[in-house]
mmCIF file of the N, C-alpha and C atoms, coordinates in Angstrom:
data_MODEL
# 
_entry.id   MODEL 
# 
loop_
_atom_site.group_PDB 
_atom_site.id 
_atom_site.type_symbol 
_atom_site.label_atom_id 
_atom_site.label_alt_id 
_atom_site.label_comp_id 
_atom_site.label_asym_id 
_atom_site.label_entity_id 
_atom_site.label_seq_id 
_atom_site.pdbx_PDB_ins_code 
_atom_site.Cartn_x 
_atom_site.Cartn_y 
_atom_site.Cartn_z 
_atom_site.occupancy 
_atom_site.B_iso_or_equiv 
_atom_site.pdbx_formal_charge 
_atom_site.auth_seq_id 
_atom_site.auth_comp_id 
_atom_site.auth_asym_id 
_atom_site.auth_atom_id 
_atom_site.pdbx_PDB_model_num 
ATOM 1   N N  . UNK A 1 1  ? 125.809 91.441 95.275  1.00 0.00 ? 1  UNK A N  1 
ATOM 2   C CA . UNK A 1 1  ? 124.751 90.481 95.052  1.00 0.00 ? 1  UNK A CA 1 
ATOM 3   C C  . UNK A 1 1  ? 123.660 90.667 96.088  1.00 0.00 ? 1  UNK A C  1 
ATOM 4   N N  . UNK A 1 2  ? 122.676 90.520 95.843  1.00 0.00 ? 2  UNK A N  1 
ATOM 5   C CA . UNK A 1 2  ? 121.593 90.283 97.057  1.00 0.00 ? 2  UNK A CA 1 
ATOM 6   C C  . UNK A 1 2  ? 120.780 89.086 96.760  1.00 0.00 ? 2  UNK A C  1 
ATOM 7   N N  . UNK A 1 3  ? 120.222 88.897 97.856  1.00 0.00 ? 3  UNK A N  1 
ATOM 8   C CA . UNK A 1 3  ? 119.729 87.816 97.955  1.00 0.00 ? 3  UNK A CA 1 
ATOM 9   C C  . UNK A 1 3  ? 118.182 87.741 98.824  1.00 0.00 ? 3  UNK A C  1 
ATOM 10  N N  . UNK A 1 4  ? 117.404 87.050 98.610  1.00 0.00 ? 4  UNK A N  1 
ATOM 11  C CA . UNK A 1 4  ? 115.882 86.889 99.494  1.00 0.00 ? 4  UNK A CA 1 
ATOM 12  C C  . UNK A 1 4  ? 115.890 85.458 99.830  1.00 0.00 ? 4  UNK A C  1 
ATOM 13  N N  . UNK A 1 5  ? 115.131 85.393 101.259 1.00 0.00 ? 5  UNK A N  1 
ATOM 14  C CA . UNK A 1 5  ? 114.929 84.070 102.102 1.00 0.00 ? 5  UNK A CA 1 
ATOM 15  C C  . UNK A 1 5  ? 113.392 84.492 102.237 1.00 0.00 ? 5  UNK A C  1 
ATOM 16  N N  . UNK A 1 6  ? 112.564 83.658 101.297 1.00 0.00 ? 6  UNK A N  1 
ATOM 17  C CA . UNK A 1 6  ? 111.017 83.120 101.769 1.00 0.00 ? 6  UNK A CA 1 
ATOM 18  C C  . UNK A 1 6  ? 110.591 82.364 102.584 1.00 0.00 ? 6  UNK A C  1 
ATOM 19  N N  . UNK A 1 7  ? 109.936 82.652 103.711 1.00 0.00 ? 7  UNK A N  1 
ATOM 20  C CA . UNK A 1 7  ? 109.662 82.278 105.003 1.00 0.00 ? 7  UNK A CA 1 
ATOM 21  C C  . UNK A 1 7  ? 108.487 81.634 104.416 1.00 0.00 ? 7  UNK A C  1 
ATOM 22  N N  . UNK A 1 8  ? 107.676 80.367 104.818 1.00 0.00 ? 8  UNK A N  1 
ATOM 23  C CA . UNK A 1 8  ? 106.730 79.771 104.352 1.00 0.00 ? 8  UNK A CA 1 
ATOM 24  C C  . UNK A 1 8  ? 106.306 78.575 105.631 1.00 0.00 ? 8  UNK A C  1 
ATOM 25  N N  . UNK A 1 9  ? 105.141 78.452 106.091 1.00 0.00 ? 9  UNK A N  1 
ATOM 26  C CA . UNK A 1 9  ? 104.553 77.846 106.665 1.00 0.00 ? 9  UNK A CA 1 
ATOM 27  C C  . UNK A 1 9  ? 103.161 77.671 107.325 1.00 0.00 ? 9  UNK A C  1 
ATOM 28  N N  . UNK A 1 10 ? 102.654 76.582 108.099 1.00 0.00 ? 10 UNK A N  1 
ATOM 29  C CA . UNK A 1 10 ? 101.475 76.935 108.866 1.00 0.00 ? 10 UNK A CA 1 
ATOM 30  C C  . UNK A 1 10 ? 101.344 78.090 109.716 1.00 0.00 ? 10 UNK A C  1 
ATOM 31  N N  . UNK A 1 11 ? 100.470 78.345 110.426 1.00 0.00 ? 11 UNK A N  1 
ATOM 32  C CA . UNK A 1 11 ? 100.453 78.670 112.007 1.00 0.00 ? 11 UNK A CA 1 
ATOM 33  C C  . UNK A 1 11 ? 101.204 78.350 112.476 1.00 0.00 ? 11 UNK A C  1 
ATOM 34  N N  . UNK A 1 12 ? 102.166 79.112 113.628 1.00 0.00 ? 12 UNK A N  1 
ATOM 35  C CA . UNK A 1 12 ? 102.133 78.301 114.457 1.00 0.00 ? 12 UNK A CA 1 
ATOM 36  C C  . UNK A 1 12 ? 103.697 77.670 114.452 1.00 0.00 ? 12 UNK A C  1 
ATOM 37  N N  . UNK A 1 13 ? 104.370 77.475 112.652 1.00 0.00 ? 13 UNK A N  1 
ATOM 38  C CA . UNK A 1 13 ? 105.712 76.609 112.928 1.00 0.00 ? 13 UNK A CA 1 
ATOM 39  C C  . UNK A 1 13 ? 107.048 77.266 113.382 1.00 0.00 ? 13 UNK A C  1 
ATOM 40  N N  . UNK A 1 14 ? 106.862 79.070 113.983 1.00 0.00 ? 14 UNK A N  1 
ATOM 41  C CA . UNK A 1 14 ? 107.975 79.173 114.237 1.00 0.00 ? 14 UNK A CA 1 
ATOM 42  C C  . UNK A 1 14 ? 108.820 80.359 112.804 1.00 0.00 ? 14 UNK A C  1 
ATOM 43  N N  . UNK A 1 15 ? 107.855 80.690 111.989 1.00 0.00 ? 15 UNK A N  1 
ATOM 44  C CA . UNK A 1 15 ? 108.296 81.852 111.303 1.00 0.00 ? 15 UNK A CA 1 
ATOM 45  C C  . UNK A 1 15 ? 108.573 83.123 111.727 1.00 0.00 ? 15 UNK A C  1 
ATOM 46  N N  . UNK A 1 16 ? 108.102 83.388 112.489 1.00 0.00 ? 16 UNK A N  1 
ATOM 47  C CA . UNK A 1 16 ? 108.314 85.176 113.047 1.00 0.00 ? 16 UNK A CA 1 
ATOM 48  C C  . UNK A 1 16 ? 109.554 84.483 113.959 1.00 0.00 ? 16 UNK A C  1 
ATOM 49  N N  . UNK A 1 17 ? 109.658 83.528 114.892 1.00 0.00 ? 17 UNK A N  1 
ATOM 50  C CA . UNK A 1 17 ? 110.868 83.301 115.578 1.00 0.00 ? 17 UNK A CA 1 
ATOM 51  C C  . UNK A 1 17 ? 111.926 82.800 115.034 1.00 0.00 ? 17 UNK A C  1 
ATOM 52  N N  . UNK A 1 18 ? 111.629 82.181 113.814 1.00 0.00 ? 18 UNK A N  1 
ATOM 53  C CA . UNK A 1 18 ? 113.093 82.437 112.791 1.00 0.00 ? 18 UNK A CA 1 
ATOM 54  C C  . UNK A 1 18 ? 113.440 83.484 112.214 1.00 0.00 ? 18 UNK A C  1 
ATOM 55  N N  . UNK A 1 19 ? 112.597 83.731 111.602 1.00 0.00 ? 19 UNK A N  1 
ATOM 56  C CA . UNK A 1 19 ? 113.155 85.365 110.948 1.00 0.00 ? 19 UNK A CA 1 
ATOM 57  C C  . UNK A 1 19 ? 113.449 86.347 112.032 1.00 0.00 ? 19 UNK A C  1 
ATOM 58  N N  . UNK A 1 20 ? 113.391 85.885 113.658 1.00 0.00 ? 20 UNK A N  1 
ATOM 59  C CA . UNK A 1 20 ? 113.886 87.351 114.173 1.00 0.00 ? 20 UNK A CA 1 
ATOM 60  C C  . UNK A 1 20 ? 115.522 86.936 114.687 1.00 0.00 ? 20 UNK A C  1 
ATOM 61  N N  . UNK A 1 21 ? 115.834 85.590 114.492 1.00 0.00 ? 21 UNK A N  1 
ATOM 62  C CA . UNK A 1 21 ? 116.733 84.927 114.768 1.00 0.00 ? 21 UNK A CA 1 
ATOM 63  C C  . UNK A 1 21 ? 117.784 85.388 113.799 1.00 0.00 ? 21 UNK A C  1 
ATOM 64  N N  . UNK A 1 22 ? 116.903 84.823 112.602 1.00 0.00 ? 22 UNK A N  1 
ATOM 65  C CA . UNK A 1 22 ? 117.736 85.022 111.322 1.00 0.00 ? 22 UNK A CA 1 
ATOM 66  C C  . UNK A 1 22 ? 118.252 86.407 111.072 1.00 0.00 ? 22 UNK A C  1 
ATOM 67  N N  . UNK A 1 23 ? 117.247 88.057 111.403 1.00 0.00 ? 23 UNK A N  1 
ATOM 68  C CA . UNK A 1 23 ? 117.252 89.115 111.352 1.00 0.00 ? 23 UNK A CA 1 
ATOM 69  C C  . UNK A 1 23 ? 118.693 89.464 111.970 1.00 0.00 ? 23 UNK A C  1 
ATOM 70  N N  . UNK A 1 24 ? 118.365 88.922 113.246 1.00 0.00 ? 24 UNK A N  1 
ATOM 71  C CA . UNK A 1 24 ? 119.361 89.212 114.788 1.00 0.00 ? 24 UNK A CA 1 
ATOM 72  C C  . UNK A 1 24 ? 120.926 88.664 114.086 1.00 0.00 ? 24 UNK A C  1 
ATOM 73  N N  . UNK A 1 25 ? 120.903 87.453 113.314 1.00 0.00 ? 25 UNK A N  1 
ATOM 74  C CA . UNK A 1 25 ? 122.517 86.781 112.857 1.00 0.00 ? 25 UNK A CA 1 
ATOM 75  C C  . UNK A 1 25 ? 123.086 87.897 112.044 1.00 0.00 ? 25 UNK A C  1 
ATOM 76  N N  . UNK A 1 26 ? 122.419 88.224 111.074 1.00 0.00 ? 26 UNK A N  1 
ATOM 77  C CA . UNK A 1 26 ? 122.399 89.237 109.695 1.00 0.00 ? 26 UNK A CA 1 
ATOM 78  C C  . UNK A 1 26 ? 122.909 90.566 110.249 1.00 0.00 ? 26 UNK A C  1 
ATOM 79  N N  . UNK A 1 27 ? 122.659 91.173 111.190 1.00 0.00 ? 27 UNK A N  1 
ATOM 80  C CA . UNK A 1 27 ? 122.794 92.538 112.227 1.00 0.00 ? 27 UNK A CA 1 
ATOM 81  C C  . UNK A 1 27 ? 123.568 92.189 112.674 1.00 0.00 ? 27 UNK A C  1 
ATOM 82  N N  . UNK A 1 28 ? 124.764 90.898 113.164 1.00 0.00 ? 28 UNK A N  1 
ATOM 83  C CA . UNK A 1 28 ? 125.765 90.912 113.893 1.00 0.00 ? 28 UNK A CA 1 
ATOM 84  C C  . UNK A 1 28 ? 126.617 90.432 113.014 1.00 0.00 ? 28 UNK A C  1 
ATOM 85  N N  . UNK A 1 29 ? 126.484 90.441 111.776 1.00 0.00 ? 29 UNK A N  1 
ATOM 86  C CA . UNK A 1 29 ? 127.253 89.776 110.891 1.00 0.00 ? 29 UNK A CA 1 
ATOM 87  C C  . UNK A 1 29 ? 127.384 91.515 110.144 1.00 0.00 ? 29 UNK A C  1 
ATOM 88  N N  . UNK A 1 30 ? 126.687 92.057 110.439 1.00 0.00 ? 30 UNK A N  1 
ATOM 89  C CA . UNK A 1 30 ? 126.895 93.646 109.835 1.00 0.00 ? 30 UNK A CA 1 
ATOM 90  C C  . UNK A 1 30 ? 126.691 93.651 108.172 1.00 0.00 ? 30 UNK A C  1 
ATOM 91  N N  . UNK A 1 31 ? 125.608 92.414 108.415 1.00 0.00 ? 31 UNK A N  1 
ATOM 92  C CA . UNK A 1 31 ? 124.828 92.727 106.829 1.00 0.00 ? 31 UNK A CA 1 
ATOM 93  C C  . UNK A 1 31 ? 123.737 93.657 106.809 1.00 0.00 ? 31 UNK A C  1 
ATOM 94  N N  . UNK A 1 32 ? 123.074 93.741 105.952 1.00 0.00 ? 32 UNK A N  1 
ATOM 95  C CA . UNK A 1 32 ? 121.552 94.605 105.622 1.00 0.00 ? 32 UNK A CA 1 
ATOM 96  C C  . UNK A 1 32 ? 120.777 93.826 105.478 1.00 0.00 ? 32 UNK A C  1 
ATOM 97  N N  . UNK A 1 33 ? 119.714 93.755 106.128 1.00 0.00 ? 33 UNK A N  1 
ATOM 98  C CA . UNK A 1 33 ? 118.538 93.010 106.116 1.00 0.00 ? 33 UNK A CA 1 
ATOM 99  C C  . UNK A 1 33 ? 117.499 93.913 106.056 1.00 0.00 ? 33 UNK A C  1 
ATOM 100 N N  . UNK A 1 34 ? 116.306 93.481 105.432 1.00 0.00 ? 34 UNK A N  1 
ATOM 101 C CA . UNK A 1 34 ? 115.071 94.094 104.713 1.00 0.00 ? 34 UNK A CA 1 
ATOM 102 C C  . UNK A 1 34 ? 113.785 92.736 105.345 1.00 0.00 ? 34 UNK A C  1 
ATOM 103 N N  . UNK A 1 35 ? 112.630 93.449 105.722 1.00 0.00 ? 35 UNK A N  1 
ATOM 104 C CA . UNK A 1 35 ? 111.680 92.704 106.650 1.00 0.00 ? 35 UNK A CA 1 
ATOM 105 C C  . UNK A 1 35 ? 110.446 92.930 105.292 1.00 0.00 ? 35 UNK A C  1 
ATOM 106 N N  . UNK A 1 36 ? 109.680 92.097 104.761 1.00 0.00 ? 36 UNK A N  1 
ATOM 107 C CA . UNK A 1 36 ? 108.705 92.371 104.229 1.00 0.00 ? 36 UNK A CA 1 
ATOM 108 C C  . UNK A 1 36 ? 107.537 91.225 104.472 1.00 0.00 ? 36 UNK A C  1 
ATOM 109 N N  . UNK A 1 37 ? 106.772 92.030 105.174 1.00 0.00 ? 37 UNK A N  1 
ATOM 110 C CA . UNK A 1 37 ? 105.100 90.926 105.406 1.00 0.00 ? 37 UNK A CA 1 
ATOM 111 C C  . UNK A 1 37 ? 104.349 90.547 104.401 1.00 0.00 ? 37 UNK A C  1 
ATOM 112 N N  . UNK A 1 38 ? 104.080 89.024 104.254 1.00 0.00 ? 38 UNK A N  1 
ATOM 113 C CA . UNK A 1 38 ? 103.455 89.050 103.083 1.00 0.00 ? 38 UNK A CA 1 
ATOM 114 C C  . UNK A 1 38 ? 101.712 88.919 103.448 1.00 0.00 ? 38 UNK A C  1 
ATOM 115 N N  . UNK A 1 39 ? 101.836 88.470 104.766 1.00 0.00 ? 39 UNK A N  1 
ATOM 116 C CA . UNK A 1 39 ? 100.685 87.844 105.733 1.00 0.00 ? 39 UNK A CA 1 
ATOM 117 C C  . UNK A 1 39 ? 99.768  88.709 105.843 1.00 0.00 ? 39 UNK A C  1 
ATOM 118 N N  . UNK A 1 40 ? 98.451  89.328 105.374 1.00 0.00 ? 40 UNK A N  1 
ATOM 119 C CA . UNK A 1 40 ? 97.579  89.881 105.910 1.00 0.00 ? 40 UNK A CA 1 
ATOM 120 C C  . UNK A 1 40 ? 96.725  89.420 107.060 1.00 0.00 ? 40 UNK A C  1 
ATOM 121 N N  . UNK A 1 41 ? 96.962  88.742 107.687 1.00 0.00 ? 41 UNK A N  1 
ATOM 122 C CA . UNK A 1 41 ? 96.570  88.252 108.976 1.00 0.00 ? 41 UNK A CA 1 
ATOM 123 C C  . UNK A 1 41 ? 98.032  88.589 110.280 1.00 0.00 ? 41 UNK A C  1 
ATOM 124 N N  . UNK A 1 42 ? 99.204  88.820 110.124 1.00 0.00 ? 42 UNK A N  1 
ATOM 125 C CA . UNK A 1 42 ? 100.136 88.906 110.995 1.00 0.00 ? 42 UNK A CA 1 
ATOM 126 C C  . UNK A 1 42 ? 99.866  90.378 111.839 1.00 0.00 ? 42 UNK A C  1 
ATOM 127 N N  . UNK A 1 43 ? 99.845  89.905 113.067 1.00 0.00 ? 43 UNK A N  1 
ATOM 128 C CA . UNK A 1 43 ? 99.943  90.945 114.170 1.00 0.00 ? 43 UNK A CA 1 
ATOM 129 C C  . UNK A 1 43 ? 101.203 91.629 113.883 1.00 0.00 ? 43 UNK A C  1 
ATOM 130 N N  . UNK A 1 44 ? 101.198 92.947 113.667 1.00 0.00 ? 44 UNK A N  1 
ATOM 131 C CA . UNK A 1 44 ? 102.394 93.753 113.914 1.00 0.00 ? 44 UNK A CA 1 
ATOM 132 C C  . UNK A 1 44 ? 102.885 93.140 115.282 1.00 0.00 ? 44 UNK A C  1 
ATOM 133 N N  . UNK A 1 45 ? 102.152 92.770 116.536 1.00 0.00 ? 45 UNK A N  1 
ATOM 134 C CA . UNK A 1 45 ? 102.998 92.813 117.338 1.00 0.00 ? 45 UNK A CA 1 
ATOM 135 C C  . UNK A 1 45 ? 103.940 90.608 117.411 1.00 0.00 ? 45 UNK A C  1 
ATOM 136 N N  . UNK A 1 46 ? 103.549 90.384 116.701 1.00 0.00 ? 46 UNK A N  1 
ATOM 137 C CA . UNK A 1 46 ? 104.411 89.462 116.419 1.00 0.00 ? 46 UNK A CA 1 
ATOM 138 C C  . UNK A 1 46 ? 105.810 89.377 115.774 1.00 0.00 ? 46 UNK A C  1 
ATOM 139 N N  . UNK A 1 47 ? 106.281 91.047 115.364 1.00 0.00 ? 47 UNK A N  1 
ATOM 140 C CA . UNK A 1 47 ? 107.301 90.959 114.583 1.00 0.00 ? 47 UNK A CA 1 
ATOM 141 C C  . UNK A 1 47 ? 108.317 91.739 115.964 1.00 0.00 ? 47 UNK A C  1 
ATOM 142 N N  . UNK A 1 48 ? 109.706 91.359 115.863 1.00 0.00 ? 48 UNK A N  1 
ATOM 143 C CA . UNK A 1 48 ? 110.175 92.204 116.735 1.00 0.00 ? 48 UNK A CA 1 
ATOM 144 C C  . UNK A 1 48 ? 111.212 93.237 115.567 1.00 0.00 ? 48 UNK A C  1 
ATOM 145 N N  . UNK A 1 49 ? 111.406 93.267 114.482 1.00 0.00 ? 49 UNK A N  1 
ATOM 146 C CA . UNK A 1 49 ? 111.262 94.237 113.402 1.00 0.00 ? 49 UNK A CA 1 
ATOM 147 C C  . UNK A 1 49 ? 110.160 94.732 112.990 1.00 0.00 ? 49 UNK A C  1 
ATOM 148 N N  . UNK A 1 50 ? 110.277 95.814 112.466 1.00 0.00 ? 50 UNK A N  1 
ATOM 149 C CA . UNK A 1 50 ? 109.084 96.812 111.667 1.00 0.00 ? 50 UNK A CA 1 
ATOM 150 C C  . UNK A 1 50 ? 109.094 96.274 110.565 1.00 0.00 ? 50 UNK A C  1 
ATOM 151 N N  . UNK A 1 51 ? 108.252 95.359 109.869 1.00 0.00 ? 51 UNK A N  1 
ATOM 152 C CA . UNK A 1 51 ? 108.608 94.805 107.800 1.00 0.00 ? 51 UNK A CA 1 
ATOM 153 C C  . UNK A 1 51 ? 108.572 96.486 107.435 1.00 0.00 ? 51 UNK A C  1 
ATOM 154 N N  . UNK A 1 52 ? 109.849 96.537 106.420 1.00 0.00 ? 52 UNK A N  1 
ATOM 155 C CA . UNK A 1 52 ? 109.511 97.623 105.697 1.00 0.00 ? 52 UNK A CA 1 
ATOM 156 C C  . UNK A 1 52 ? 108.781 97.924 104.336 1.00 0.00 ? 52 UNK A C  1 
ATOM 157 N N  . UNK A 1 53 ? 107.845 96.658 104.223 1.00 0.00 ? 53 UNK A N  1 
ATOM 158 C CA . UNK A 1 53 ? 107.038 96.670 103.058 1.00 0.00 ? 53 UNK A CA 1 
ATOM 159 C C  . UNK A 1 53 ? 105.988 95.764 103.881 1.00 0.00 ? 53 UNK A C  1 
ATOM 160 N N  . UNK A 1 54 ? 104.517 95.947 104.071 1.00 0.00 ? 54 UNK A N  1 
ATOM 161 C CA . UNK A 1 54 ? 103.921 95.221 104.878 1.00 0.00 ? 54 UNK A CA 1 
ATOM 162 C C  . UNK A 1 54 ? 102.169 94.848 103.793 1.00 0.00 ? 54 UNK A C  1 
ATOM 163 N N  . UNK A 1 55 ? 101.741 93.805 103.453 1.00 0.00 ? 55 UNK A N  1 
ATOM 164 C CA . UNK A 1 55 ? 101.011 93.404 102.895 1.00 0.00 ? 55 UNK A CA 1 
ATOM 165 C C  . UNK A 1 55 ? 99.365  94.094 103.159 1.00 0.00 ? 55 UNK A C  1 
ATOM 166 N N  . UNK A 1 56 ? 99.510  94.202 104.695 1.00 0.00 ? 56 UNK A N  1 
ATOM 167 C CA . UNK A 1 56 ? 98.274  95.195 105.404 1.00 0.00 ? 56 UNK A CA 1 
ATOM 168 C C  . UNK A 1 56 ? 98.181  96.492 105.219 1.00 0.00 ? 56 UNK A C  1 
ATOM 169 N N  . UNK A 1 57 ? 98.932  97.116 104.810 1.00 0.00 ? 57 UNK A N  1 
ATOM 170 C CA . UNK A 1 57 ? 98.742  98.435 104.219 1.00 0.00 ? 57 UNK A CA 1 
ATOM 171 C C  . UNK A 1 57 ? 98.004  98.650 102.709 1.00 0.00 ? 57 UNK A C  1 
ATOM 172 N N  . UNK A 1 58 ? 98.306  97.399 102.282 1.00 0.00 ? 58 UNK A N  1 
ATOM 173 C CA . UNK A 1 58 ? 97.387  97.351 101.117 1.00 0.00 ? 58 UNK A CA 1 
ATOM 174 C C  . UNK A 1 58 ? 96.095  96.448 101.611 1.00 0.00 ? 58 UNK A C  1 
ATOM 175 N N  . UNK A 1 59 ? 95.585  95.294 101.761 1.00 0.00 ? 59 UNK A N  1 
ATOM 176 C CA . UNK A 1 59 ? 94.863  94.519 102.277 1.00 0.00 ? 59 UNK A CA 1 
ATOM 177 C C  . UNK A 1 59 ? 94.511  93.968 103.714 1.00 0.00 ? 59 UNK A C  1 
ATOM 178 N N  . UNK A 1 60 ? 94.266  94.820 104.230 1.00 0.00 ? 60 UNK A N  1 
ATOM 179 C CA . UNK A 1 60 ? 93.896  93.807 105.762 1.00 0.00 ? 60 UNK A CA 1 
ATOM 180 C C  . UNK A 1 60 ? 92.468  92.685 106.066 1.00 0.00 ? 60 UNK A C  1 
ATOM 181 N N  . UNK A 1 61 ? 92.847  91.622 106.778 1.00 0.00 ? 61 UNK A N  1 
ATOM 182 C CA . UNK A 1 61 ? 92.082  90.473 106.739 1.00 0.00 ? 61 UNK A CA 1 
ATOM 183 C C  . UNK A 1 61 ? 90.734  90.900 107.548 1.00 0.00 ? 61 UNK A C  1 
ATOM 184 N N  . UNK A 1 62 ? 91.219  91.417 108.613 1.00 0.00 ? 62 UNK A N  1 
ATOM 185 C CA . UNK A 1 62 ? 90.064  92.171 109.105 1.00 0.00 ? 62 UNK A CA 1 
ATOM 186 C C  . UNK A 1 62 ? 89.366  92.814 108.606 1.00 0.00 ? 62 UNK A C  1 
ATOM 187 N N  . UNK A 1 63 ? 89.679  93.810 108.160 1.00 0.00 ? 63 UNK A N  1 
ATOM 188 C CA . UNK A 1 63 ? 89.038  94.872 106.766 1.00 0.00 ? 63 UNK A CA 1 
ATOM 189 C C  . UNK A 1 63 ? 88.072  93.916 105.990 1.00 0.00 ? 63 UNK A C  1 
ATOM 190 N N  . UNK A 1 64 ? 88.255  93.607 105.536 1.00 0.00 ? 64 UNK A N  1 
ATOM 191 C CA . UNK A 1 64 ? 87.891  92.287 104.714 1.00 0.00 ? 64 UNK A CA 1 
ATOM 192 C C  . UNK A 1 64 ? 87.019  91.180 105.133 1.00 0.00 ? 64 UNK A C  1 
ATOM 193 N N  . UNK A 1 65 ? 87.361  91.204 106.545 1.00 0.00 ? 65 UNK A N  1 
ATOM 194 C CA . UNK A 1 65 ? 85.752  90.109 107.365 1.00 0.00 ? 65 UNK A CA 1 
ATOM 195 C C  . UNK A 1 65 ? 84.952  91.028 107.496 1.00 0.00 ? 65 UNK A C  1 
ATOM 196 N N  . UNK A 1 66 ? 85.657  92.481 107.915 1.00 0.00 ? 66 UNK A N  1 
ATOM 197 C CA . UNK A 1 66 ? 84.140  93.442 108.430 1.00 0.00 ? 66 UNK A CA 1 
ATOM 198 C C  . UNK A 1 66 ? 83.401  93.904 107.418 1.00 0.00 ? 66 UNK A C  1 
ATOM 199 N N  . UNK A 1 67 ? 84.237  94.253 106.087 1.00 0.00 ? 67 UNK A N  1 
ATOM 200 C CA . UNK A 1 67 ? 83.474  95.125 104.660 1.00 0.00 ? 67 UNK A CA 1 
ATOM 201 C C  . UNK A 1 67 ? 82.603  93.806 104.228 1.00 0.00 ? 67 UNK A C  1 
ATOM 202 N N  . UNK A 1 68 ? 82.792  92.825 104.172 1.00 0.00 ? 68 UNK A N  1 
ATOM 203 C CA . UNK A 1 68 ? 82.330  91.913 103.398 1.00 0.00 ? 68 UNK A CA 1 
ATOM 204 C C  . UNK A 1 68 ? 81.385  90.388 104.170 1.00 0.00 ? 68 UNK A C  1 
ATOM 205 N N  . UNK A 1 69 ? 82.129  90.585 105.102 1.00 0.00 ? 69 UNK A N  1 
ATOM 206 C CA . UNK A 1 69 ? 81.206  89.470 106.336 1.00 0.00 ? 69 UNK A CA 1 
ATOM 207 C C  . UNK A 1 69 ? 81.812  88.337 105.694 1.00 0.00 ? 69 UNK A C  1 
ATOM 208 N N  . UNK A 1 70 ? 83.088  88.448 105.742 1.00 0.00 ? 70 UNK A N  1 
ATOM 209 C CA . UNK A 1 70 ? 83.890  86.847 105.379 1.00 0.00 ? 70 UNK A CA 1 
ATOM 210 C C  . UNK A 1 70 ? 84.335  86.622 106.458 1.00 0.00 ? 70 UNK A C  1 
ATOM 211 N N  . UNK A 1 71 ? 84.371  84.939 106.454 1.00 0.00 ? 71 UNK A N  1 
ATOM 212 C CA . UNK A 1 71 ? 85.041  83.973 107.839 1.00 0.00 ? 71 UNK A CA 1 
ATOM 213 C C  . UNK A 1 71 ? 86.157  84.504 107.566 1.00 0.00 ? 71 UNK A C  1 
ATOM 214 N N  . UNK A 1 72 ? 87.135  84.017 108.477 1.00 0.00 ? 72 UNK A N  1 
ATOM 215 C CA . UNK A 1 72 ? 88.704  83.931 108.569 1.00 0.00 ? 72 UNK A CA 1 
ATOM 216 C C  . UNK A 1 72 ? 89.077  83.185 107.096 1.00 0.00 ? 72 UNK A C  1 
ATOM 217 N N  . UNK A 1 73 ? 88.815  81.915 106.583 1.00 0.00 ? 73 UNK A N  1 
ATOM 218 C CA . UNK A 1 73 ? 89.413  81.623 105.502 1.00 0.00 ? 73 UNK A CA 1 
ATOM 219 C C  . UNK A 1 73 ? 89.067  81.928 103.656 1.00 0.00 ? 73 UNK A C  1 
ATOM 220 N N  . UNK A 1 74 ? 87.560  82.571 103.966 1.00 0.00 ? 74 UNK A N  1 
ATOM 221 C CA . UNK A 1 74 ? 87.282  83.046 102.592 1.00 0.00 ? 74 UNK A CA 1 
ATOM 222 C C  . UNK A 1 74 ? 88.145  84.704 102.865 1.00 0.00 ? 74 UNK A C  1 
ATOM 223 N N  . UNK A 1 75 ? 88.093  85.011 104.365 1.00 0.00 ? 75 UNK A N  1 
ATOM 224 C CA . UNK A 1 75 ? 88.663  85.931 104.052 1.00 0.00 ? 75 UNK A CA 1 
ATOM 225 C C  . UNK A 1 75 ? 90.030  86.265 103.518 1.00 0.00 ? 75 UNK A C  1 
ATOM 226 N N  . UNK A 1 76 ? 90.673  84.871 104.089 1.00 0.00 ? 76 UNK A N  1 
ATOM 227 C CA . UNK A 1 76 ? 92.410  85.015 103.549 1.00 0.00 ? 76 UNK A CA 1 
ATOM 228 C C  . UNK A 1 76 ? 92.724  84.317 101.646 1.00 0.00 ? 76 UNK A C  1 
ATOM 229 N N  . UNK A 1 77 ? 91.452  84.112 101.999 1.00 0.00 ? 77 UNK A N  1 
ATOM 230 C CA . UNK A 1 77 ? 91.146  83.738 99.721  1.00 0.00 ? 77 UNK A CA 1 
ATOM 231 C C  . UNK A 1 77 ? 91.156  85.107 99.378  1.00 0.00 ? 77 UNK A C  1 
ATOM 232 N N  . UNK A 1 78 ? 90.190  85.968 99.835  1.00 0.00 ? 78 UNK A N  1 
ATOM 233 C CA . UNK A 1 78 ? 90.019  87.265 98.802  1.00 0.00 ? 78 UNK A CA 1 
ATOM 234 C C  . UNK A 1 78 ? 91.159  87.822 99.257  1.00 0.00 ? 78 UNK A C  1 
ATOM 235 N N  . UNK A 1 79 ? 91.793  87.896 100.452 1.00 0.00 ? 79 UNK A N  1 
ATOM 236 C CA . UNK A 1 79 ? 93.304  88.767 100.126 1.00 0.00 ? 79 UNK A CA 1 
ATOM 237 C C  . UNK A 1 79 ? 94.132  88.342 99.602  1.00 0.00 ? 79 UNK A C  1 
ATOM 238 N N  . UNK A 1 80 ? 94.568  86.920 99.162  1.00 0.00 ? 80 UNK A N  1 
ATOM 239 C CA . UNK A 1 80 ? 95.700  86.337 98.583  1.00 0.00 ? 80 UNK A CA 1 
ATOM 240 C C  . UNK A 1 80 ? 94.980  86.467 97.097  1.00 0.00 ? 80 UNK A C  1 
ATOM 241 N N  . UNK A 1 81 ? 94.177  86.741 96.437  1.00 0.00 ? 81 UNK A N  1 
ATOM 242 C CA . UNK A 1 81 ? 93.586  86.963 95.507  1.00 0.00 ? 81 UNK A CA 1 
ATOM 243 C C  . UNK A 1 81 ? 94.348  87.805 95.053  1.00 0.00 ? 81 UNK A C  1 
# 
């Protein structure tokens, strides 16, 4: 069976430090765990895993303020678009 856990929140509530928690239980429990970013705004260096599917390889938010001269939140409209 497999299974997925959707991480969902503000800024700020503590997602990258659960999921590295959660990552870290899963690895000592000698399961397989799979990292995927959905965030085009997340600092790689906020993850202490590599996501092996990462949302910025297709869309980055930055990319996207500089091509287009969008704020931070029209910019995270046209990438969740």
């Amino acid at each position: 069976m497999r299974y997925a856990v959707l991480v969902t929140g503000p800024a700020g509530a503590g997602k990258s430090t659960f999921t590295a928690a959660f990552l870290n239980h899963l690895r000592v429990a000698k399961r397989t765990a799979h990292l995927v970013n959905l965030d085009p705004a997340a600092s790689l260096a906020n993850f202490e895993v590599e996501p092996v599917i990462d949302i910025k390889d297709l869309v980055s938010l930055d990319d996207v303020m500089t091509e287009l001269e969008y704020g931070p939140n029209g910019g995270l409209v046209y990438c969740f678009e």
